[in-house]
C-alpha positions as CSV (number, residue, x, y, z in Angstrom):
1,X,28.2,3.9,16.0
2,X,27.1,3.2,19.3
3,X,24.0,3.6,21.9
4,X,23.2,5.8,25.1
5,X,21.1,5.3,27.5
6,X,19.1,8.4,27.7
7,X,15.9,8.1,25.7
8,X,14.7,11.6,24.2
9,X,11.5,11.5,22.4
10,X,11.5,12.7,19.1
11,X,8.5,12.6,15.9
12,X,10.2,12.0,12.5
13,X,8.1,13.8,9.3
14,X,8.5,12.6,5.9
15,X,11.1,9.8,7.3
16,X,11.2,7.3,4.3
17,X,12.9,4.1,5.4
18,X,14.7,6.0,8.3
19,X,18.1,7.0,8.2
20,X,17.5,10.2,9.8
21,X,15.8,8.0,13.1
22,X,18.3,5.4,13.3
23,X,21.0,7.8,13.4
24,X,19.0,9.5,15.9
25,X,18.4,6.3,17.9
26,X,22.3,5.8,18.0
27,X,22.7,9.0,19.5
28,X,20.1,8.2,22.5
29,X,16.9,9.5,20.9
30,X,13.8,7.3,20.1
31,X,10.9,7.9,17.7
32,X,7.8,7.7,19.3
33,X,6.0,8.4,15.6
34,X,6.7,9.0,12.3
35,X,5.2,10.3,9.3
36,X,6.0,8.3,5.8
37,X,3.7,8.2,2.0
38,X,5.1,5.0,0.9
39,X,3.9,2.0,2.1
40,X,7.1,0.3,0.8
41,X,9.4,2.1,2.9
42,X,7.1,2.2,5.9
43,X,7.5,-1.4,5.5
44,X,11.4,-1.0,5.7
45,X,11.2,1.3,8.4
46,X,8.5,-0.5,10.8
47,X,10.2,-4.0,9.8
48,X,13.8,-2.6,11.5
49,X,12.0,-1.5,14.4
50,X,10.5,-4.9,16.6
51,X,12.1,-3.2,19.6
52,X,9.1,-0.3,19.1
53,X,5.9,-2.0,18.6
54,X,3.9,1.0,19.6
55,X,5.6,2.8,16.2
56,X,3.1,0.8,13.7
57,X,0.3,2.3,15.6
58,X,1.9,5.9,15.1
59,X,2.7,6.3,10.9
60,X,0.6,8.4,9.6
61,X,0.7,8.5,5.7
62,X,0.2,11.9,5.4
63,X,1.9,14.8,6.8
64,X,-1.1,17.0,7.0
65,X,-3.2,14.5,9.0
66,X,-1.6,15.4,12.1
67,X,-2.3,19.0,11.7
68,X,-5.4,19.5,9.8
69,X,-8.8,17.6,10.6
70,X,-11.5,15.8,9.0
71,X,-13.0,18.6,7.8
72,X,-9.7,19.8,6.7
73,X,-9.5,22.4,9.5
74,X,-6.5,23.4,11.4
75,X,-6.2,21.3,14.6
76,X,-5.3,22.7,18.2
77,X,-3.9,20.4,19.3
78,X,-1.6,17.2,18.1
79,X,-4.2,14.1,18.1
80,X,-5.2,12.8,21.8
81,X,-6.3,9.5,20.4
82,X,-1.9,9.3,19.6
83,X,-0.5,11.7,21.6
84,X,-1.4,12.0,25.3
85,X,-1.8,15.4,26.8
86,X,1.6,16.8,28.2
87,X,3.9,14.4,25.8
88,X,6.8,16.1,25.3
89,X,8.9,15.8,22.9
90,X,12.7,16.9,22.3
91,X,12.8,17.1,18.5
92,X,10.6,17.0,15.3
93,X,12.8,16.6,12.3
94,X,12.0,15.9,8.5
95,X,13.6,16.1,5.2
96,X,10.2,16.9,3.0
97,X,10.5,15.3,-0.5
98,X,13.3,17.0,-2.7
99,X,12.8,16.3,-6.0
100,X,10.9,19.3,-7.0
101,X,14.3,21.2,-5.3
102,X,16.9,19.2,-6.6
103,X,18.8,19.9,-10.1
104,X,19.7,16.5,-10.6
105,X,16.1,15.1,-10.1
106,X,14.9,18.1,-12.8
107,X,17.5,16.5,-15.3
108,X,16.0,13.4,-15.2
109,X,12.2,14.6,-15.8
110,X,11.3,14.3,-19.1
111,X,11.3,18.2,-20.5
112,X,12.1,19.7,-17.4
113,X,8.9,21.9,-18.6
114,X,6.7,21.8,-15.1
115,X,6.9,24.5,-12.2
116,X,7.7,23.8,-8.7
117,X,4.4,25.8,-7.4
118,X,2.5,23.2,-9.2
119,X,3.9,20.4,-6.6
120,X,2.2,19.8,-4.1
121,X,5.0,18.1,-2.5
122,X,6.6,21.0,-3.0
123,X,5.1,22.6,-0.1
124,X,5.5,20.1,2.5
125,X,7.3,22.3,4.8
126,X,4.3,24.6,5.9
127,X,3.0,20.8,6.9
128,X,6.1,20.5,9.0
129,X,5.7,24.5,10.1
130,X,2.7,23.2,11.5
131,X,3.5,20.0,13.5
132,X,6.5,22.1,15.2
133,X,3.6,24.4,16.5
134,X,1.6,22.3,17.7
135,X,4.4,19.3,19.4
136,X,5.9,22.4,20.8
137,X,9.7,20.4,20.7
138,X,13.0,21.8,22.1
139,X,14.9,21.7,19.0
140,X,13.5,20.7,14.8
141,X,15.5,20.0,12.2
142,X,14.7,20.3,8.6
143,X,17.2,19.0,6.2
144,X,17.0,19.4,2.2
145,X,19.5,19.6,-0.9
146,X,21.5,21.9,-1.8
147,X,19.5,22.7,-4.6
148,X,17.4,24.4,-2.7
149,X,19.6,27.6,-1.6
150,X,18.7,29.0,-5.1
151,X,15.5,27.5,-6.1
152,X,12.5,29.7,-7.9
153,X,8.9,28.7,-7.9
154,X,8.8,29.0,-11.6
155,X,11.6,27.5,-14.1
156,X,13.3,30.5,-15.7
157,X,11.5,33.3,-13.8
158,X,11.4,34.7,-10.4
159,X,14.4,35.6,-7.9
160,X,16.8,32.6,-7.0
161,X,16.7,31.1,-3.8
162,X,13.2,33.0,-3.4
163,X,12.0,29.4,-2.4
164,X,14.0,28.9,0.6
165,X,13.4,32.4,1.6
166,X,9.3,31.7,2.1
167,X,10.6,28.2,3.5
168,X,12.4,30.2,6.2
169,X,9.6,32.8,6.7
170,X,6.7,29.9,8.0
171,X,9.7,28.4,10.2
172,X,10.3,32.1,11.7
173,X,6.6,32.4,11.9
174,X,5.7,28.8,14.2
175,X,5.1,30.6,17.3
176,X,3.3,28.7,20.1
177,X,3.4,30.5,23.2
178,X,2.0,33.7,20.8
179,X,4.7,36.2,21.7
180,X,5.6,39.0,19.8
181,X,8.9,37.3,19.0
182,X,9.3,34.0,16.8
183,X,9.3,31.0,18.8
184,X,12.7,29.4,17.6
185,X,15.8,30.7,17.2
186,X,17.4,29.5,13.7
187,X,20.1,29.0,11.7
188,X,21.0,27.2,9.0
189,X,24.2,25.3,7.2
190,X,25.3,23.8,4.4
191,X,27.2,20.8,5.6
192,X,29.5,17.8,3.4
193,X,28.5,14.0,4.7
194,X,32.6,13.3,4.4
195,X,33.0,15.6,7.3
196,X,30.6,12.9,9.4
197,X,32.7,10.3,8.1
198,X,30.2,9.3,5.2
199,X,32.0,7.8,2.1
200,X,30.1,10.7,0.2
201,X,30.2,14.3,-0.7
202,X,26.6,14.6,-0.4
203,X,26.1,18.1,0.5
204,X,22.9,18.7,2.6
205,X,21.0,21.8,3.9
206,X,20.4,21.9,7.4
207,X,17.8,24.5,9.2
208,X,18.2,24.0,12.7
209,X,15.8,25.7,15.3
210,X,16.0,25.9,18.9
211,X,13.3,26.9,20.8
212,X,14.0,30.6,22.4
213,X,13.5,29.1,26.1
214,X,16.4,26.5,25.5
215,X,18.4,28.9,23.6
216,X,18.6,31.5,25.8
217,X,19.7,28.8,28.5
218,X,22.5,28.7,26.4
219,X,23.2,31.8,25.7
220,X,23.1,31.3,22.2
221,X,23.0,34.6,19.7
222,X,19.4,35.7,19.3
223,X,20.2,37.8,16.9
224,X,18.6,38.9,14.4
225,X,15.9,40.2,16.5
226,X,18.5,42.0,18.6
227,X,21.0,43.2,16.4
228,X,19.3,43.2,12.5
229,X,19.2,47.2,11.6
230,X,17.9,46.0,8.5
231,X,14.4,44.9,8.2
232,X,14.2,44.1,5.0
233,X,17.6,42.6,4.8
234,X,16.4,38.6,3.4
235,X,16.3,35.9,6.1
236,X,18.9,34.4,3.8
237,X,21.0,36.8,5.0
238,X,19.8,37.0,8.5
239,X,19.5,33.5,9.4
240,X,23.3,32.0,8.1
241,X,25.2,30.2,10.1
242,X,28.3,30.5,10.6
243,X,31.2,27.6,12.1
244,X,31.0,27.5,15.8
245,X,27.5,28.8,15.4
246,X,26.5,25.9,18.3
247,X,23.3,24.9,16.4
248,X,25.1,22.1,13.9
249,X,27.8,19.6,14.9
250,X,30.9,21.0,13.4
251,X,32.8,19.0,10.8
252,X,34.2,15.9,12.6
253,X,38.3,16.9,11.6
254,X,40.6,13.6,11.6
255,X,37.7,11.0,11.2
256,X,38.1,8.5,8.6
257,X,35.4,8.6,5.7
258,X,36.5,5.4,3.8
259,X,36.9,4.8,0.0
260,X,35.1,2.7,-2.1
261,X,37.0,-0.5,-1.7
262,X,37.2,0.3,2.9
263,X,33.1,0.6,2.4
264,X,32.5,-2.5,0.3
265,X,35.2,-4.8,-0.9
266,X,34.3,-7.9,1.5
267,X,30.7,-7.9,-0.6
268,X,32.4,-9.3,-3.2
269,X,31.8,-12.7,-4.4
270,X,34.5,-14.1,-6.9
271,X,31.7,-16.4,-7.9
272,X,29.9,-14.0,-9.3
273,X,30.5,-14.6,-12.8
274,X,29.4,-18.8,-12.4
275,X,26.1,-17.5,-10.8
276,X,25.2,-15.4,-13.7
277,X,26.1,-18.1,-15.9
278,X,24.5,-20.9,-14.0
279,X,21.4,-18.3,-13.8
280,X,20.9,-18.3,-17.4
281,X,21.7,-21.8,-18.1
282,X,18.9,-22.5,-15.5
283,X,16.4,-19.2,-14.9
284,X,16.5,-19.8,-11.5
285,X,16.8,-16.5,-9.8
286,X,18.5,-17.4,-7.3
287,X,21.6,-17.8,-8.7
288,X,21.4,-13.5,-9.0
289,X,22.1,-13.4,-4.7
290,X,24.9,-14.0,-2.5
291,X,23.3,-14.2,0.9
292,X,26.3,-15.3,3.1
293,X,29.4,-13.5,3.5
294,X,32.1,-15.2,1.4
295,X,35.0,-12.9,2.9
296,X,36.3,-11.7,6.1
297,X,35.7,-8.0,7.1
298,X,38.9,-6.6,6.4
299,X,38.6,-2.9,7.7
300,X,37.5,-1.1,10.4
301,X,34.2,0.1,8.1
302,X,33.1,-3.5,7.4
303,X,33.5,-4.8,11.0
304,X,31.2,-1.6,12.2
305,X,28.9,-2.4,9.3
306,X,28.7,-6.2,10.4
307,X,27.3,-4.9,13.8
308,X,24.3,-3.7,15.6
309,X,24.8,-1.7,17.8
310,X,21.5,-0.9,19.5
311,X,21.6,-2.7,22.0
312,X,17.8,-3.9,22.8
313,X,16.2,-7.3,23.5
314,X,13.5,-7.8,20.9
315,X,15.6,-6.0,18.4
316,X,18.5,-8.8,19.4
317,X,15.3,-11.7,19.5
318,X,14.3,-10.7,16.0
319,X,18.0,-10.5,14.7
320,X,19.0,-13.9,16.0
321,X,15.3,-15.8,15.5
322,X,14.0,-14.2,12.2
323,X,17.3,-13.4,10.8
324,X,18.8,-16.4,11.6
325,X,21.6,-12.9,12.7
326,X,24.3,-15.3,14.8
327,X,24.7,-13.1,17.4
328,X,25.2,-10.0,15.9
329,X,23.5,-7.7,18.5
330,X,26.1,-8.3,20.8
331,X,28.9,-7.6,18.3
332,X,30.0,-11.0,16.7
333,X,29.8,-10.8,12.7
334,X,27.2,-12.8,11.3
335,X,27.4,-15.2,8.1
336,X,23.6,-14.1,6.5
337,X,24.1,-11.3,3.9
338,X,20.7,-9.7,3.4
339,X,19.8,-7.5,0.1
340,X,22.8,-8.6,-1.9
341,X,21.0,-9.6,-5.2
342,X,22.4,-8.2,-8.7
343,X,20.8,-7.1,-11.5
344,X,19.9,-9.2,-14.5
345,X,22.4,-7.7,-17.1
346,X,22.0,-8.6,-20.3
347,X,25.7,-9.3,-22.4
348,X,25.4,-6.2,-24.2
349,X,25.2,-4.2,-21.1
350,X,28.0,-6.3,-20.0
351,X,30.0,-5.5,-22.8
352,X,28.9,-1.5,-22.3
353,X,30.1,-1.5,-18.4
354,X,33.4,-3.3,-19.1
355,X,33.8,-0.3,-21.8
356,X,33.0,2.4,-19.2
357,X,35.4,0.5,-16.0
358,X,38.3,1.1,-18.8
359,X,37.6,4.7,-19.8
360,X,35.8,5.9,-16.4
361,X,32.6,6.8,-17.5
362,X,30.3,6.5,-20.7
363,X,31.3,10.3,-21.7
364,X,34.7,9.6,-21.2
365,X,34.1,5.8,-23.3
366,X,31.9,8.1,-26.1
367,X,29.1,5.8,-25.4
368,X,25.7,7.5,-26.2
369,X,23.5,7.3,-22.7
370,X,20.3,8.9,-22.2
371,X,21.4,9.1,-18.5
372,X,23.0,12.4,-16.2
373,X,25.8,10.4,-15.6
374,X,27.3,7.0,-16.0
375,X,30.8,6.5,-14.2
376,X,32.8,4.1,-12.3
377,X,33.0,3.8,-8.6
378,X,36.0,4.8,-7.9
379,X,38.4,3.0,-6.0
380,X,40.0,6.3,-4.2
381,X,39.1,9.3,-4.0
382,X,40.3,12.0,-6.3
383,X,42.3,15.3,-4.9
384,X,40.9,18.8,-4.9
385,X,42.1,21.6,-3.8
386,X,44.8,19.9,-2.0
387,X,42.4,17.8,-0.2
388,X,41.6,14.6,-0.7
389,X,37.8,13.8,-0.5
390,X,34.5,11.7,-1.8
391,X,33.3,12.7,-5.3
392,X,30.0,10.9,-5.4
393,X,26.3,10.7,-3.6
394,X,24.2,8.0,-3.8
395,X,21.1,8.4,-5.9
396,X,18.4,6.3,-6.6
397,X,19.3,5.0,-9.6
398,X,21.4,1.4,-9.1
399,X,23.8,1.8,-12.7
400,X,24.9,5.6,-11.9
401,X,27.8,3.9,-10.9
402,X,29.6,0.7,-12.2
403,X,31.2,-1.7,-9.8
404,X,35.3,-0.8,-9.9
405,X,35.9,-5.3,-9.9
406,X,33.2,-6.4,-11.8
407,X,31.0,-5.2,-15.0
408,X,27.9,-5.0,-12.7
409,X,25.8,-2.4,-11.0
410,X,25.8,-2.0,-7.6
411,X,23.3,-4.2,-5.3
412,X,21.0,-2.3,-2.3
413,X,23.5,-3.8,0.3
414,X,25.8,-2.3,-1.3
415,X,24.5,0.8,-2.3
416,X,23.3,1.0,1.6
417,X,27.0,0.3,2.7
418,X,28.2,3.4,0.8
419,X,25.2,5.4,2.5
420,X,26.2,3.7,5.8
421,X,23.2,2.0,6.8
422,X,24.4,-2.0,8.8
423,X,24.4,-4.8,7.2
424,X,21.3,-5.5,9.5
425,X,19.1,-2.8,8.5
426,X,17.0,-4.8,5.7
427,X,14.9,-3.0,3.1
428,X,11.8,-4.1,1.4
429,X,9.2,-3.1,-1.2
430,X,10.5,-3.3,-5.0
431,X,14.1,-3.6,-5.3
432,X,13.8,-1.4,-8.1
433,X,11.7,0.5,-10.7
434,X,11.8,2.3,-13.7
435,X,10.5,5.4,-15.7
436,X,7.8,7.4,-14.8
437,X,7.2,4.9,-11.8
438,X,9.8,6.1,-10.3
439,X,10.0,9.6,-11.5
440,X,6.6,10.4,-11.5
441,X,4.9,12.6,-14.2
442,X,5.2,16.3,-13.1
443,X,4.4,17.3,-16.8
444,X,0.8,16.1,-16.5
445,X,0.9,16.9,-13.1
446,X,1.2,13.4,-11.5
447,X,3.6,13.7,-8.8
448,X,2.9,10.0,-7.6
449,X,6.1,7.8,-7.0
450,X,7.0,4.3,-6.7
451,X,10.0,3.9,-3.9
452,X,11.8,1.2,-4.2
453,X,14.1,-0.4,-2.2
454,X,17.2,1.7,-4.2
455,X,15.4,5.3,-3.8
456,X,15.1,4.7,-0.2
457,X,18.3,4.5,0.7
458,X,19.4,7.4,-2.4
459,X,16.2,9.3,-0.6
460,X,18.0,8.8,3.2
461,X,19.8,10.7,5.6
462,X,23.0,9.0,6.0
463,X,22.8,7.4,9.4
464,X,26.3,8.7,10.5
465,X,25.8,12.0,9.6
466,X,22.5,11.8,11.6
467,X,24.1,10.3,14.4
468,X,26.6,13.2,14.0
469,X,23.4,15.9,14.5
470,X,22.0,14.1,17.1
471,X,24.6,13.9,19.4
472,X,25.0,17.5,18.9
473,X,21.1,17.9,19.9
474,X,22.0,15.7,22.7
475,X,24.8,17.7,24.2
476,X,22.8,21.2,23.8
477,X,19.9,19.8,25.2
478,X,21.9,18.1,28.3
479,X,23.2,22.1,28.6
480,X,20.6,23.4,28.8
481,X,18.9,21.0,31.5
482,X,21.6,21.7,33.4
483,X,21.5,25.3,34.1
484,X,17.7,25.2,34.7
C-alpha cells in the first residue's frame, strides 16, 4: 500500500475506527470529517490521525446532526460553523451499521424475534441520502453485507430484498441541482475482498454513484433513464452492475491474497505458553502481551504490515516519539508490537480448543457450543470450484476462530492483520465485550452497543480493498478533469 500526492477531500459517515478512510488516504484522498457513535472507536480513529488535527473538531456522533437542526428540521445547507461555503468535496462514503441486515448478526440475537423496521439504525441510509444532497460530492459510496440483497423489513413476511430496493429508491431520489432527472448515476456490485488481495472471502455490497455531470464526462451508461422500457421493472434490476461497468475497480486478477500463516505467522511467540504459566503463578497481567516482535518478517505480507506508508511528518513525529515506532514511517520494521495481548483462557477452554485444532471445528469435535461457529484458522485455503480461495471473514467475536499453532484465540493485532490494517494502526476502547453489551437488546428494543476494540476491526472495511475502490475513484475522477 502506498501514498499519492493528490489530496481529494472526502467526508466519511458511519466510519467506525476507519478502514474505509485509511484505505482511502492510501489512495490520495483525505477526510476532512467524519461521522462515528462510538466514542471507543472515535478514539481509535482520531488517535491514528495526529497528521489531521483539524479531524477532532469535525466527528460528529450522530449522522443526522449534519442534516437535520436543532429543532430537528431539515438543513439547507451542510453546517457553516464546519464547512465553509464552496468546500468541495470528491466523495461521501459510509457503510451504515449492518447488523439489523446481516444473517450472521440475527443468529447471534437471542430469539431472532425483533423486526428490522423497528431499528432505527436500520434506517441510517436516508441519513446518508441526505448528506450526499447537501455536500453535493462527485462520487458516494455506500457499502453494506451481502445480507442485504434479500433483506425484508419484517422476519418472515414481506418481499425479499424489498429493503435494498427503498435503500436504492432515496439514493435515486438525492437530487441537488432539482432536475427532472436523479442526480447520480448508480450502480451497484457485489464484490469478494480476496480479489483486493484481502486474506478473506468477505463479500461486500457496493452502491456506487457518480454524479450525472462527472459521468457524462465519461461517457458512462446513463441508462436506465435512457434505455428502461420498463417502468416498473425494480431498481434491483435496473441498477446492476455488470464487470467492466467502470463504476467499481474490477477484481485485481494475479494479486496475492495470503493464507493464514503469510498474514500472521511472525506474531507468534514460542513463549507463549511460560507467559500464561508465569501469569497465573503471579496475576500479573502482563505476562498475557507480547509487545516486541520476537521474529523476523518472513513474507512479503508481514514486511508491508511492519510499514507505514503515509508518508507525513507528524504522523512519522507521533510514530517515532509516542510510539517509541524506530523509524517505521520511512520503511524500516520496528521492534514495538502494539495490541498483541491474549485472552485469559481458562484450562478447560484450553483443553476444548486443542479438541477443536484436532478435529477442525467444535461441530466437527461434537463439542456442544452455543456459538454460529467455532473452527480453526486454517493454515491454507481450501479449493472450490477449481479455485483456490479464503473461506473466512473476520467477525467481531475473538474465539470464532482458534489459532492453527497454539490452543488460543486470536489477539486484535492479529485479528487486524487478517483484516489488513499495519501493524501501526493502534486500536483503543475495550479490547473486548460480551453479551448483550455487545449485541445489544433488539428484543426490548435496545439497539445500544458496546464496540470494542475486536468489533471495530470485524465492523471495518478492509483497508486494501478500500485502497482498491479508491484508486478506482481516483482514476475516474482524474478522467473526468481532464476532458473538462
Amino acid at each position: 500500500m502506498g501514498a499519492s500526492s493528490t489530496k481529494r477531500q472526502f467526508i466519511d459517515l458511519f466510519a467506525g475506527c476507519g478502514g474505509l478512510s485509511l484505505g482511502l488516504e492510501y489512495a490520495g484522498f483525505e477526510p476532512f470529517a467524519f461521522t462515528e457513535i462510538s466514542d471507543e472507536a472515535a478514539q481509535t480513529y482520531l488517535k491514528n490521525r495526529p497528521h489531521l488535527p483539524n479531524l477532532k473538531h469535525r466527528r460528529f456522533h450522530d449522522t443526522w446532526e449534519l442534516v437535520k437542526n436543532k429543532k430537528d428540521r431539515p438543513r439547507r445547507k451542510l453546517d457553516s460553523k464546519f464547512f465553509p461555503e464552496g468546500q468541495a468535496f470528491d466523495l461521501v462514503v459510509g457503510g451504515p451499521p449492518c447488523q439489523g441486515f446481516s444473517r450472521l448478526g440475527l443468529r447471534r440475537n437471542k430469539n431472532h424475534k425483533h423486526d428490522r423496521i423497528k431499528n432505527p439504525g436500520n434506517f441510517l441510509y436516508e441519513a446518508m441520502a441526505d448528506v450526499i444532497k447537501l455536500a453535493n460530492p462527485k462520487i458516494f459510496l455506500f457499502e453494506n453485507v451481502q445480507g442485504l440483497l434479500n433483506a425484508r423489513w419484517k422476519k418472515d413476511e414481506g418481499d425479499s430484498g424489498e429493503i435494498f430496493e427503498d435503500v436504492l429508491k432515496t439514493f435515486n431520489e438525492v437530487n441537488p441541482t432539482r432536475s427532472k432527472l436523479p442526480g447520480y448515476v448508480m450502480r451497484y456490485r457485489l464484490v469478494k475482498a480476496y480479489h483486493y488481495g484481502v486474506p478473506q472471502n468477505r463479500p461486500r455490497l457496493l452502491l456506487v454513484g457518480i454524479r450525472r455531470d462527472i459521468a457524462e464526462k465519461l461517457k458512462l451508461d446513463l441508462a436506465p433513464e435512457s434505455s428502461c422500457t420498463d417502468p416498473d421493472q425494480p431498481l434491483t434490476d435496473q441498477l446492476k452492475g455488470d464487470e467492466d461497468d467502470r463504476f467499481h475497480p474490477e477484481p485485481q486478477q494475479g494479486t496475492p491474497f495470503p493464507s493464514a500463516p503469510d498474514a500472521i505467522s511472525d506474531l507468534i511467540d514460542d513463549d507463549y505458553y511460560n507467559k500464561r504459566r508465569m501469569f497465573h503463578h503471579s496475576g500479573d497481567r502482563n505476562y498475557l502481551s507480547t509487545e516486541h516482535y520476537t521474529n523476523e518478517a518472513g513474507t512479503a505480507y508481514q514486511i508491508e504490515m511492519r510499514r507505514c506508508d503515509l508518508d507525513h511528518p507528524a504522523l512519522k513525529a507521533y510514530l517515532d516519539d509516542e510510539l517509541h515506532w524506530d523509524g517505521g514511517i520511512s520503511g524500516t520494521h520496528s521492534s514495538r508490537l502494539l495490541n498483541h495481548t491474549y485472552s485469559n483462557h481458562s484450562d478447560r477452554v484450553v483443553a476444548r480448543f486443542k479438541k477443536i485444532t484436532l478435529h477442525g471445528s467444535a461441530k466437527k469435535a461434537d463439542i456442544p457450543t452455543k456459538k454460529f461457529s467455532q473452527r480453526v484458522l486454517p493454515e491454507a485455503w481450501p479449493e472450490h470450484d477449481d479455485e483456490v480461495t479464503p473461506n473466512i471473514t473476520v467477525t467481531s467475536m475473538p474465539d470464532d476462530y482458534v489459532h492453527y499453532k497454539q490452543p488460543r484465540s486470536l489477539t486484535v493485532r492479529e485479528w487486524a492483520r487478517l483484516q489488513t490494517f499495519p501493524d501501526w494502526y493502534e486500536f483503543h476502547g475495550k479490547r473486548t465485550t460480551g453479551g448483550t453489551r455487545r449485541a445489544g437488546r433488539p428484543n426490548d428494543d435496545d439497539f445500544s452497543r458496546d464496540v470494542p476494540q475486536y468489533t471495530q476491526i470485524g465492523n471495518a472495511v478492509p483497508p486494501r480493498l478500500a485502497e482498491a475502490i479508491g484508486r478506482h475513484f481516483s482514476q475516474l475522477l482524474d478522467l473526468a478533469e481532464g476532458s473538462s
